[in-house]
C-alpha positions as CSV (number, residue, x, y, z in Angstrom):
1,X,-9.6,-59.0,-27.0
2,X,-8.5,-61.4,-24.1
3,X,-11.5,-65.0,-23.9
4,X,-12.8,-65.3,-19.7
5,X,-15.5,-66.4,-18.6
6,X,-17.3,-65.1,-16.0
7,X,-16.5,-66.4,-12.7
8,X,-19.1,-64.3,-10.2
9,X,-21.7,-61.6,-10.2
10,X,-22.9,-59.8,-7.5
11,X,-26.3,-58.2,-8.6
12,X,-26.8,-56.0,-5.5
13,X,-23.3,-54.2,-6.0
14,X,-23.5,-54.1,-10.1
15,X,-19.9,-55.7,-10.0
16,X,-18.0,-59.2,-10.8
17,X,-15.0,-61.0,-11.6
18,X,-13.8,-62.5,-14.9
19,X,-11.0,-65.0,-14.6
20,X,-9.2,-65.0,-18.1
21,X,-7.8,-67.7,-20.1
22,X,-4.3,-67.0,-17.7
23,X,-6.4,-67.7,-14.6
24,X,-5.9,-64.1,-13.7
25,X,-9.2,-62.3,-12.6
26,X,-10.2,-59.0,-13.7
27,X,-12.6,-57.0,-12.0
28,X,-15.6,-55.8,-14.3
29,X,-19.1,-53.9,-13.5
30,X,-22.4,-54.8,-14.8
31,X,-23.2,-51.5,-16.4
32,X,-20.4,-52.4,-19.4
33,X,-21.4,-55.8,-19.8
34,X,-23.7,-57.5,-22.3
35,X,-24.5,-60.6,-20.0
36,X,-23.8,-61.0,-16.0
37,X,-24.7,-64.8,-16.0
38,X,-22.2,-67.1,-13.9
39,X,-20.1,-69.4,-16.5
40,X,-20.8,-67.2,-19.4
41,X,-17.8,-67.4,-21.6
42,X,-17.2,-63.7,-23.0
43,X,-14.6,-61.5,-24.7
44,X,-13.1,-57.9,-23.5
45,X,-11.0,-55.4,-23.1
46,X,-8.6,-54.7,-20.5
47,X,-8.3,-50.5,-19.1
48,X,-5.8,-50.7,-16.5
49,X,-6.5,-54.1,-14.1
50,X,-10.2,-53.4,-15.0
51,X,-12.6,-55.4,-18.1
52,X,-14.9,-53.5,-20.0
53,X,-16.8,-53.5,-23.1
54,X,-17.6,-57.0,-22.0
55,X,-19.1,-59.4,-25.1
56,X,-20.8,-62.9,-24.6
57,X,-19.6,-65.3,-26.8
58,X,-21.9,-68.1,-27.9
């Protein structure tokens, strides 16, 4: 599971944008997530150019 952090969050579409440890930025929605919060540093998995089953890491 790649390490990102999440870069924005957009609460009125349900959808955001992790930027992984690459710098590349994956596209993710809110509904699969654990945390939406801004800066949050979290783990995933990648389906396709998607991240899901999105995990906060403390």
């Amino acid at each position: 599971m790649p390490l990102g952090t999440i870069a924005v969050y957009n609460r009125a579409d349900g959808v955001g944008v992790i930027t992984d440890e690459d710098g590349e930025r994956r596209p993710f929605s809110g509904m699969e997530t654990q945390t939406t919060c801004e800066g949050q540093r979290v783990v995933f998995d990648i389906v396709g150019h998607k991240a899901t089953n999105v995990i906060a890491v403390r």
